[in-house]
C-alpha positions as semicolon CSV with decimal commas, in nm:
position;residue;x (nm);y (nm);z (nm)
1;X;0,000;0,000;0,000
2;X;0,146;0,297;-0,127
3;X;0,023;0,699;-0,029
4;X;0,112;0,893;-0,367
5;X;0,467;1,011;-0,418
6;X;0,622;0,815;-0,100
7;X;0,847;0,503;-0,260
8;X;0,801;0,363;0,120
9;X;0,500;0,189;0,188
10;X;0,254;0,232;0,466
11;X;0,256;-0,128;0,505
12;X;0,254;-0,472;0,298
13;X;-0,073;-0,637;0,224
14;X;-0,010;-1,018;0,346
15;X;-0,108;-1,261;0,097
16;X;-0,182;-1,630;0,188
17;X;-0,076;-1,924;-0,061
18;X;-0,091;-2,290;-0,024
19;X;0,179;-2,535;-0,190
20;X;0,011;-2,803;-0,366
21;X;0,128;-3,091;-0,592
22;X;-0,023;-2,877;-0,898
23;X;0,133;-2,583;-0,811
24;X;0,104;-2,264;-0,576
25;X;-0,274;-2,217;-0,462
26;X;-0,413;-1,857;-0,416
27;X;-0,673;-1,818;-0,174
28;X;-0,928;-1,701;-0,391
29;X;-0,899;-2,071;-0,449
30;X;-0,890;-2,279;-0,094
31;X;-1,029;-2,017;0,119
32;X;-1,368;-2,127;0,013
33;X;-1,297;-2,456;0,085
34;X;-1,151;-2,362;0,411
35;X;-1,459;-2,222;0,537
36;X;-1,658;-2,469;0,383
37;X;-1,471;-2,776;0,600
38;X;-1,434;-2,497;0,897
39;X;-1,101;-2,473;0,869
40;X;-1,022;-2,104;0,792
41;X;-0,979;-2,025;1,171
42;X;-0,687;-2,224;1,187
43;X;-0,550;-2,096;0,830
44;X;-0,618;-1,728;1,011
45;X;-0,406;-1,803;1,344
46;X;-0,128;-1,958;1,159
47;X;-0,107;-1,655;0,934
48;X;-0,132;-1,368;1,251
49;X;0,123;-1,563;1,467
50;X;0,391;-1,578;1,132
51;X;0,334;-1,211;1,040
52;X;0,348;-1,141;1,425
53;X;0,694;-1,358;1,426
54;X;0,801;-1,153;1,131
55;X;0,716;-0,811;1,245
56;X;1,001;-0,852;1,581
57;X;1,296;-0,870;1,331
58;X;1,120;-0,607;1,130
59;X;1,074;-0,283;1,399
60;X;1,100;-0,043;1,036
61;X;0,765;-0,203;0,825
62;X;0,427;-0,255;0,884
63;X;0,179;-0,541;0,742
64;X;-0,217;-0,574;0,735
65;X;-0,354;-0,899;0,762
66;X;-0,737;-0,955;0,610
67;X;-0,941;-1,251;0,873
68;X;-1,207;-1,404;0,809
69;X;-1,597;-1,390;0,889
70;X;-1,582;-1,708;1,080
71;X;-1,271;-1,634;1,267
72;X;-1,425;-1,294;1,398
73;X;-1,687;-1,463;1,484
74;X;-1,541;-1,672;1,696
75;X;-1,470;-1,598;2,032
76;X;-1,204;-1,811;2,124
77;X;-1,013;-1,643;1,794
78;X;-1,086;-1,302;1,924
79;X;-0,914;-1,371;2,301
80;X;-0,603;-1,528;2,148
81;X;-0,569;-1,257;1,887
82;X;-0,601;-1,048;2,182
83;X;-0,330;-1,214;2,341
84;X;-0,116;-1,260;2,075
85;X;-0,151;-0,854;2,044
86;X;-0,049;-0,792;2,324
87;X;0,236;-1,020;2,365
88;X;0,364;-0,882;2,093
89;X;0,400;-0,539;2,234
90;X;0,509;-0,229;2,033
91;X;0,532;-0,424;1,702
92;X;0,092;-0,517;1,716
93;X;0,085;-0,133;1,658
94;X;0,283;-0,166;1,304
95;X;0,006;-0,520;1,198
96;X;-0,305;-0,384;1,027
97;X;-0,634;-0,585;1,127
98;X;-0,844;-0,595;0,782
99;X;-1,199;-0,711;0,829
100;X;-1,438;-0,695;0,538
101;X;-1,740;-0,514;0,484
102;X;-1,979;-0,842;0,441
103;X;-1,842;-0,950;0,797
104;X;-1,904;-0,600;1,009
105;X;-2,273;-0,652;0,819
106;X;-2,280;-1,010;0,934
107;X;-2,126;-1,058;1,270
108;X;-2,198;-0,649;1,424
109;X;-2,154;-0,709;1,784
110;X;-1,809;-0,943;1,795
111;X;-1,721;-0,733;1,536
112;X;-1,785;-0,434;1,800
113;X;-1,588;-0,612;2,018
114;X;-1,314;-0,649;1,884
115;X;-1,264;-0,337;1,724
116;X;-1,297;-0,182;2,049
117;X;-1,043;-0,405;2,238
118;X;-0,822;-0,356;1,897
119;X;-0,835;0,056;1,943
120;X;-0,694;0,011;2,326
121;X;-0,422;-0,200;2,186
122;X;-0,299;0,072;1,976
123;X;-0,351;-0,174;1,674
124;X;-0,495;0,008;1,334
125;X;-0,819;-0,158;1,152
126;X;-0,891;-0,143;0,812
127;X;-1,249;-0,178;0,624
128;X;-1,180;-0,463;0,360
129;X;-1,401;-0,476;0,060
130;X;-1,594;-0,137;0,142
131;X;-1,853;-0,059;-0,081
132;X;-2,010;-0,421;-0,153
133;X;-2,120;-0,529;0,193
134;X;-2,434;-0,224;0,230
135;X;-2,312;-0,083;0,609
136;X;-2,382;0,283;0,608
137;X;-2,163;0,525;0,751
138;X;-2,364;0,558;1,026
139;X;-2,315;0,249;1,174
140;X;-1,894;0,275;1,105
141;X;-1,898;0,607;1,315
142;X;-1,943;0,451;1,561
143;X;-1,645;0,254;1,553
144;X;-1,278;0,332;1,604
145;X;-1,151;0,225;1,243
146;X;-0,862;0,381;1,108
147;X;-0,925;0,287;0,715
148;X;-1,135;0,221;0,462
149;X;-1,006;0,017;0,183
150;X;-1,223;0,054;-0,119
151;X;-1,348;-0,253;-0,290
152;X;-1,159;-0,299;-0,654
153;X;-1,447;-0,306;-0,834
154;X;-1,484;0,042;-0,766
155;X;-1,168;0,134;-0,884
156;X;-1,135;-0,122;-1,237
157;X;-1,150;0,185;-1,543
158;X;-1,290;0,420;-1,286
159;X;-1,099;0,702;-1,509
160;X;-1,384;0,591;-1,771
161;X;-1,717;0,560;-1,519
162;X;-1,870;0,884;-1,370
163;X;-2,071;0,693;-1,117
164;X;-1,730;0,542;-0,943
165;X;-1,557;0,860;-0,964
166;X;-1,826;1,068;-0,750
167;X;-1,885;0,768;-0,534
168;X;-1,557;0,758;-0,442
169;X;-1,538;1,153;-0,385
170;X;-1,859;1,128;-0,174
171;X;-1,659;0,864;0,032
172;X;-1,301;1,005;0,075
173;X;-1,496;1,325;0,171
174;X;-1,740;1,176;0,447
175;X;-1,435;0,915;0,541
176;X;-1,206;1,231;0,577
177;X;-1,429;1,465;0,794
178;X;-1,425;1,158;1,101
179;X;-1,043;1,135;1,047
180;X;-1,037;0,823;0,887
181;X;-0,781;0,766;0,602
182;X;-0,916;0,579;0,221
183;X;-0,703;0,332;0,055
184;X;-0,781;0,214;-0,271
185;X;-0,695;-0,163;-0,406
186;X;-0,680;-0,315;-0,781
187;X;-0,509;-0,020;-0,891
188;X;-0,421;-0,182;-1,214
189;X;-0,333;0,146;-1,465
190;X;-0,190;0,503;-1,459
191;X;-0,458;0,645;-1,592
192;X;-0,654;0,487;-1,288
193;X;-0,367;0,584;-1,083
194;X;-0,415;0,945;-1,174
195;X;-0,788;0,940;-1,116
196;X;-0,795;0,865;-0,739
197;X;-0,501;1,049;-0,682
198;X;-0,680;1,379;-0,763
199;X;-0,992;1,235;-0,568
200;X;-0,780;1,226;-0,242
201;X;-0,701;0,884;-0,157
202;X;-0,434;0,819;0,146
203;X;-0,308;0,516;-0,005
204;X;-0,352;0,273;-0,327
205;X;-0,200;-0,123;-0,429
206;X;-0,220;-0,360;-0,748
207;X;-0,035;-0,420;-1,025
208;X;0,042;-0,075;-1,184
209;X;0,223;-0,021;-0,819
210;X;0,423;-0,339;-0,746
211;X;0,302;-0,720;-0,800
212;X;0,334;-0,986;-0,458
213;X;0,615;-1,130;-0,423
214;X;0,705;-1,404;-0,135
215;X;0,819;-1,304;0,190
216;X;1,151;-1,434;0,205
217;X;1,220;-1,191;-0,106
């Protein structure tokens, strides 16, 4: 996640992948199987407690970490998260906590929770996906987030549609006034590029501003 004109990133979007005989799995691909076999709240601790374990010989960067529906919803997840957080001491405040949209609309009150015990922690949450899961502004007020990442469907050729562009203005303006910062993702062109910068985003990711690469790299 890049804000415009900074070469440093405000912090590395974490990426999970699975190593399979056919090759490298995405989890666009066994996420949904994961939740389907209830699975995905192990797939989310063993992700946290890496990043966590990569963040102490890393003081200088910051990551963001999206988790699940089913692992917010879960309370047992939320007190070791919790735990882990705190364990981990100055370096939980550098770990973005991304929850999506579709789960704040789905799961309000852990959701509540955990934001809450997040913001006393000193540890940054993120709005994954906003735009697609219908929670109005009024309800996210009322919550300490620090960021709103836009969903990319918003952003795909929004230089060529009118309706994204002034959606997107509405939102950075609203977002702004309550002191909470607009990222963009699938930022896949310049000409896209150029678009949101003038619209005010804080930050943006995809292709046209770096591809993943593996950690160890």
């Amino acid at each position: 996640m890049f804000a415009e004109h900074s070469e440093t990133p405000l912090y590395h979007q974490v990426f999970s992948r699975l190593q399979a005989p056919e090759g490298e799995l995405k989890a666009g691909v066994f996420v949904p199987m994961a939740e389907r076999f209830g699975l995905i709240e192990d797939i989310d601790r063993l992700q946290v407690r890496r990043v966590l374990d990569w963040l102490a010989s890393r003081p200088d960067q910051s990551f963001a970490v999206s988790i699940a529906g089913a692992s917010i919803a879960s309370e047992r997840f939320r007190r070791d998260l919790l735990v882990w957080l705190e364990e981990a001491g100055e370096a939980s405040r550098h770990l973005w906590i991304g929850i999506s949209e579709q789960t704040i609309h789905h799961h309000r009150t852990p959701v509540g929770l955990l934001v809450r015990a997040l913001g006393r922690l000193g540890v940054p949450v993120v709005v994954d996906r906003f735009g697609v899961g219908g929670v109005p502004f009024s309800y996210l007020k009322n919550l300490r987030f620090q960021a709103l990442r836009i969903d990319n469907s918003f952003i795909h050729n929004i230089d060529s549609h009118e309706e994204n562009r002034f959606y997107l203005e509405s939102v950075v303006s609203i977002a702004h006034s309550r002191g909470v910062q607009v990222f963009a993702s699938g930022v896949e062109t310049a000409s896209e590029y150029a678009v949101i910068g003038k619209l005010g985003i804080d930050g943006a990711m995809g292709y046209h501003l770096g591809r993943p690469f593996a950690a160890n790299q």
